[in-house]
C-alpha beads as a LAMMPS data file, in Angstrom:
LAMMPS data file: protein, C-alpha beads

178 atoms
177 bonds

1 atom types
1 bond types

-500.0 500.0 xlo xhi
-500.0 500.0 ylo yhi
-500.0 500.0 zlo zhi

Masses

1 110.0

Atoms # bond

1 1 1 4.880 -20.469 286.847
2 1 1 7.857 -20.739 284.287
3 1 1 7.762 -24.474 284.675
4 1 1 3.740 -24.319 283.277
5 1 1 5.147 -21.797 280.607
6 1 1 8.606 -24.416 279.429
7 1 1 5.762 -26.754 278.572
8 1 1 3.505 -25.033 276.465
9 1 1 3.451 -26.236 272.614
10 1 1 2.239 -24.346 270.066
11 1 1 0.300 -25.705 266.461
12 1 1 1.630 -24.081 262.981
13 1 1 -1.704 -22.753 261.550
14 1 1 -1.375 -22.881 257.685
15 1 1 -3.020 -19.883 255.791
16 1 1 -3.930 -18.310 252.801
17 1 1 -1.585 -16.029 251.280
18 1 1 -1.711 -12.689 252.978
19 1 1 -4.368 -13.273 255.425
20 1 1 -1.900 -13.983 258.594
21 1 1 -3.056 -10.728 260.128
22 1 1 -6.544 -10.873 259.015
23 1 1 -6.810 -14.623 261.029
24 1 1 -4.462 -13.238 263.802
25 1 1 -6.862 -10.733 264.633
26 1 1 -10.321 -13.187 264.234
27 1 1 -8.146 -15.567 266.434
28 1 1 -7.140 -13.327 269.092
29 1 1 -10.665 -11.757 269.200
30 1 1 -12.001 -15.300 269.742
31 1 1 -9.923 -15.543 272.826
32 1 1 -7.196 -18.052 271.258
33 1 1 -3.480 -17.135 272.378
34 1 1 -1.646 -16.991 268.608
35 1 1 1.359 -15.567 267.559
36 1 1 2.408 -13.813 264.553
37 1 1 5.842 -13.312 264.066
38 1 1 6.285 -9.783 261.606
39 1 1 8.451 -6.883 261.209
40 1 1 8.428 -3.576 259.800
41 1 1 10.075 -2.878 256.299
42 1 1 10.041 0.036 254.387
43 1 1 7.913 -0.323 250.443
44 1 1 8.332 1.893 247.709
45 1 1 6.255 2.317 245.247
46 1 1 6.143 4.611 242.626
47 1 1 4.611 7.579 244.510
48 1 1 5.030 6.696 247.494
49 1 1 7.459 5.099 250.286
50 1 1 5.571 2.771 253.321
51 1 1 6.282 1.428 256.237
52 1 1 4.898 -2.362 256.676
53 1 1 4.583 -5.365 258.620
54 1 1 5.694 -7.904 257.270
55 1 1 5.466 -11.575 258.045
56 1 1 8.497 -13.513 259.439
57 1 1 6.864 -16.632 258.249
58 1 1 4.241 -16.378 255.080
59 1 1 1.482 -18.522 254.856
60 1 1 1.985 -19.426 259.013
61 1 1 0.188 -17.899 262.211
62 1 1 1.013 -19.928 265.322
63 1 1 -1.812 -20.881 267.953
64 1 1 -1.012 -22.002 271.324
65 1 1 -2.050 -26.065 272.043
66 1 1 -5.868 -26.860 272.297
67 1 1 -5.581 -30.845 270.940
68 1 1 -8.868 -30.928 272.215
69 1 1 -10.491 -29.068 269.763
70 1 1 -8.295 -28.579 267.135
71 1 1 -11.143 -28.617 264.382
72 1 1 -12.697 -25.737 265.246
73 1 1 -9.751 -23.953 263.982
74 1 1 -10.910 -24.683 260.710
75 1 1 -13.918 -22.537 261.204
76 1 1 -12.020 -19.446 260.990
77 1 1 -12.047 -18.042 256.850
78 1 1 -8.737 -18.449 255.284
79 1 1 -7.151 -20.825 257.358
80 1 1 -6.343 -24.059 254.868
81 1 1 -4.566 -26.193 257.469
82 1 1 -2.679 -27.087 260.506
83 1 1 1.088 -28.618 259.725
84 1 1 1.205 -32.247 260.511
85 1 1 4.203 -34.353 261.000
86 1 1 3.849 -38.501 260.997
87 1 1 -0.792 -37.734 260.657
88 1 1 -0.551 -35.358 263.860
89 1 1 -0.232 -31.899 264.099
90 1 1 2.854 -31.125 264.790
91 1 1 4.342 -29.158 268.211
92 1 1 6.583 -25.938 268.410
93 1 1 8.116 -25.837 271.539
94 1 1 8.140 -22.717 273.724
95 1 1 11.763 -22.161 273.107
96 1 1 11.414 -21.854 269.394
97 1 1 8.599 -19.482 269.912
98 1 1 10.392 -16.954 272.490
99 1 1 13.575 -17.227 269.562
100 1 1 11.374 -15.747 267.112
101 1 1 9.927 -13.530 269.825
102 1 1 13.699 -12.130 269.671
103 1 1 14.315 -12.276 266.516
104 1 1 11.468 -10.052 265.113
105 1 1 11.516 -8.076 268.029
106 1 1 15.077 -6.603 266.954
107 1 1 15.369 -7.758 263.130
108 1 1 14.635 -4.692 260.676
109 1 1 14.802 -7.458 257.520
110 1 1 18.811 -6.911 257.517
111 1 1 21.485 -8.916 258.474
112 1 1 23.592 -7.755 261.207
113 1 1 27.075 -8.010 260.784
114 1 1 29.987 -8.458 263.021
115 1 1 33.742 -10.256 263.171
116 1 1 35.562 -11.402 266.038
117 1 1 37.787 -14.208 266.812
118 1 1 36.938 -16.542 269.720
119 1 1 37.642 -20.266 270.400
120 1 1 34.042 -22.218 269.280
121 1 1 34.194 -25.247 266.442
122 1 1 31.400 -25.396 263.856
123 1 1 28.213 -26.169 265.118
124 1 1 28.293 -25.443 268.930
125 1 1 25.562 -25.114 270.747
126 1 1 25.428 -21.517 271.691
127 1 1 23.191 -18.923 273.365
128 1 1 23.312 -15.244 272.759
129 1 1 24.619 -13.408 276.202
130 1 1 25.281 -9.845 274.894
131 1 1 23.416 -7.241 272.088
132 1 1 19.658 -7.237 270.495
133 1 1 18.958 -11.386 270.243
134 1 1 20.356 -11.944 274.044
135 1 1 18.271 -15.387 275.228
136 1 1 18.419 -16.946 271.151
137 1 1 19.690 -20.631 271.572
138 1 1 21.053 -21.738 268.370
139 1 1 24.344 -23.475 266.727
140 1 1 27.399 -21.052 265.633
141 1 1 28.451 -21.632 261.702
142 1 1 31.765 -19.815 260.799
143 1 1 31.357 -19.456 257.011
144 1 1 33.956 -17.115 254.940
145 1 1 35.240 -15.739 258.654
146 1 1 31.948 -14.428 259.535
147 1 1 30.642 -16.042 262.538
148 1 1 26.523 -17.077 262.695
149 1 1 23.881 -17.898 265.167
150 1 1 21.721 -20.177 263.199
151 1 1 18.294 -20.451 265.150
152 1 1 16.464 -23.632 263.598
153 1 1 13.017 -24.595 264.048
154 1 1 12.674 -27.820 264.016
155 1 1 9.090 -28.453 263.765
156 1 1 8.758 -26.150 260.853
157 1 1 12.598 -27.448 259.302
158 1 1 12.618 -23.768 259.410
159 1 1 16.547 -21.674 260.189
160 1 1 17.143 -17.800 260.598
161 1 1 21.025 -17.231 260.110
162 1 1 22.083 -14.179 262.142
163 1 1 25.646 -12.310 261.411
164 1 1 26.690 -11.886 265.002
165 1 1 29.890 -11.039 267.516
166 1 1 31.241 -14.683 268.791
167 1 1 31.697 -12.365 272.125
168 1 1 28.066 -11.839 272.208
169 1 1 27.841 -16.105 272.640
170 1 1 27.988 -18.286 275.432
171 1 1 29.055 -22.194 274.705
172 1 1 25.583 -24.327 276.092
173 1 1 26.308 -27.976 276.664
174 1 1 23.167 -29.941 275.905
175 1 1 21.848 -30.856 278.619
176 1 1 21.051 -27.105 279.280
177 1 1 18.775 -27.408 275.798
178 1 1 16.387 -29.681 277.037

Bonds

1 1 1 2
2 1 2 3
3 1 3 4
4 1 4 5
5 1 5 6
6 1 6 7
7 1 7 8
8 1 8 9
9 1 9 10
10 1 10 11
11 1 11 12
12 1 12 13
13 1 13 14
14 1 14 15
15 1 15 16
16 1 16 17
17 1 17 18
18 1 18 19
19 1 19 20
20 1 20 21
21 1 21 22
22 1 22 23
23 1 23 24
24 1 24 25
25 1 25 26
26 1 26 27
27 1 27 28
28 1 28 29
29 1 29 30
30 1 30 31
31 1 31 32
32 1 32 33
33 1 33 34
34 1 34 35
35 1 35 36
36 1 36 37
37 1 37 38
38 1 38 39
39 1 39 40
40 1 40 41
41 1 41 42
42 1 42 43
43 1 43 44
44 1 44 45
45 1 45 46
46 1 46 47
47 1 47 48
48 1 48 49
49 1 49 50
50 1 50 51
51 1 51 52
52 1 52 53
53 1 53 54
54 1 54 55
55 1 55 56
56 1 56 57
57 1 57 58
58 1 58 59
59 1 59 60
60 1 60 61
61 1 61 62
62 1 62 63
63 1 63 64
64 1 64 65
65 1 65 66
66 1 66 67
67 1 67 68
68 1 68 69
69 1 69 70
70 1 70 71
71 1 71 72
72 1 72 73
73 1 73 74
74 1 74 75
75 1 75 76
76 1 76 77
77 1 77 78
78 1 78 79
79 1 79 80
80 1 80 81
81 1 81 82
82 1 82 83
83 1 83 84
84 1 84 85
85 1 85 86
86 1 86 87
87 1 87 88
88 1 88 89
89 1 89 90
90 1 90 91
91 1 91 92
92 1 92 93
93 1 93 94
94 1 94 95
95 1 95 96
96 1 96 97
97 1 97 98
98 1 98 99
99 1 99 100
100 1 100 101
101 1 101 102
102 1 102 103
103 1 103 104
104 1 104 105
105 1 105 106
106 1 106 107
107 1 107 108
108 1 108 109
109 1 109 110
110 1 110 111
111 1 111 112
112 1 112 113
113 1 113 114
114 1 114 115
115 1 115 116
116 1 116 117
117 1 117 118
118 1 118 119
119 1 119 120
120 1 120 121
121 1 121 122
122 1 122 123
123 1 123 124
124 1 124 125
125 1 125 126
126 1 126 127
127 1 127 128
128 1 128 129
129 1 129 130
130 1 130 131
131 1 131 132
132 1 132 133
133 1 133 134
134 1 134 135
135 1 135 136
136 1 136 137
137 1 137 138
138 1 138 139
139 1 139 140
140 1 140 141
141 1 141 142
142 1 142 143
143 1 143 144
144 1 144 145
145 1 145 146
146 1 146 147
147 1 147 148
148 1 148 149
149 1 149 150
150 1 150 151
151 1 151 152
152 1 152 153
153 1 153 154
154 1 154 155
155 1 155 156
156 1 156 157
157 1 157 158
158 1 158 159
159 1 159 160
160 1 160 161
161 1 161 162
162 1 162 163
163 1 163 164
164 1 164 165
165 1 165 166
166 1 166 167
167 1 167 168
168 1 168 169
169 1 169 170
170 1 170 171
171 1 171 172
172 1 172 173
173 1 173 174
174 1 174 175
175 1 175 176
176 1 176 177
177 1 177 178
């Protein structure tokens, strides 16, 4: 069963500006698997304070694979697009989808910050062993003695920098990536 599930791609549904949760919901009620990666910040306004969702990604919902019928995506109201890449539309892999899984799962909007001294060199291949984003695959930066999990998306030429603990990091050679 996790073999089906390492193969699973995912389309990048383009939207209109502040409709992802409006087309989430059509989408979902239609019976197509989507994700919307969100998290909760707290608004003020001038009466009042809020809690919201928030997007993690404006503009994007994703929808799970259905080449076959890709079209009829366009059928939903306020969706302007799928993302292409060289005239096709282009994949996210499941990997990239769990990492933002993580990521909005524990991000409140913040960075999280950390130091710690460990032996890694600039752009290791890492994955997160210990704390909140345990399972993120990403590449460690050490900029101004902070040390960072930078989870890319490739598909979207997306990153999320993350202020973490080096001890909370694994070294990942790359054949254990693919």
């Amino acid at each position: 069963m996790e073999r089906e599930t390492s193969n699973v791609s995912w389309l990048v549904l383009k939207t209109k500006p502040r409709t992802e949760k409006k087309i989430y919901q059509q989408l979902t009620t239609a019976g197509i698997s989507a994700f919307l990666p969100s998290y909760c910040v707290m608004r003020q306004w001038s009466d009042r304070k809020k809690k919201v969702e928030v997007p993690l990604i404006p503009g994007v919902v994703f929808v799970q694979n259905i080449l076959t019928d890709t079209y009829s995506l366009y059928d939903f109201p306020h969706v302007t697009g799928i993302l292409k890449e060289f005239g096709k539309p282009a994949l996210v892999t499941q990997q990239e989808v769990e990492n933002l899984q993580i990521l909005v799962k524990e991000w409140n909007g913040e960075m999280i910050e950390a130091h710690e001294t460990c032996n890694f060199r600039h752009g290791d291949p890492v994955e997160v062993i210990r704390g909140n984003f345990t399972g993120v695959v990403g590449n460690l930066l050490s900029i101004n003695g902070k040390h960072r999990l930078v989870v890319q998306l490739k598909s979207l030429n997306v990153e999320f920098t993350v202020n973490i603990p080096k001890s909370h990091v694994r070294p990942i050679k790359l054949k254990q990536l693919a």
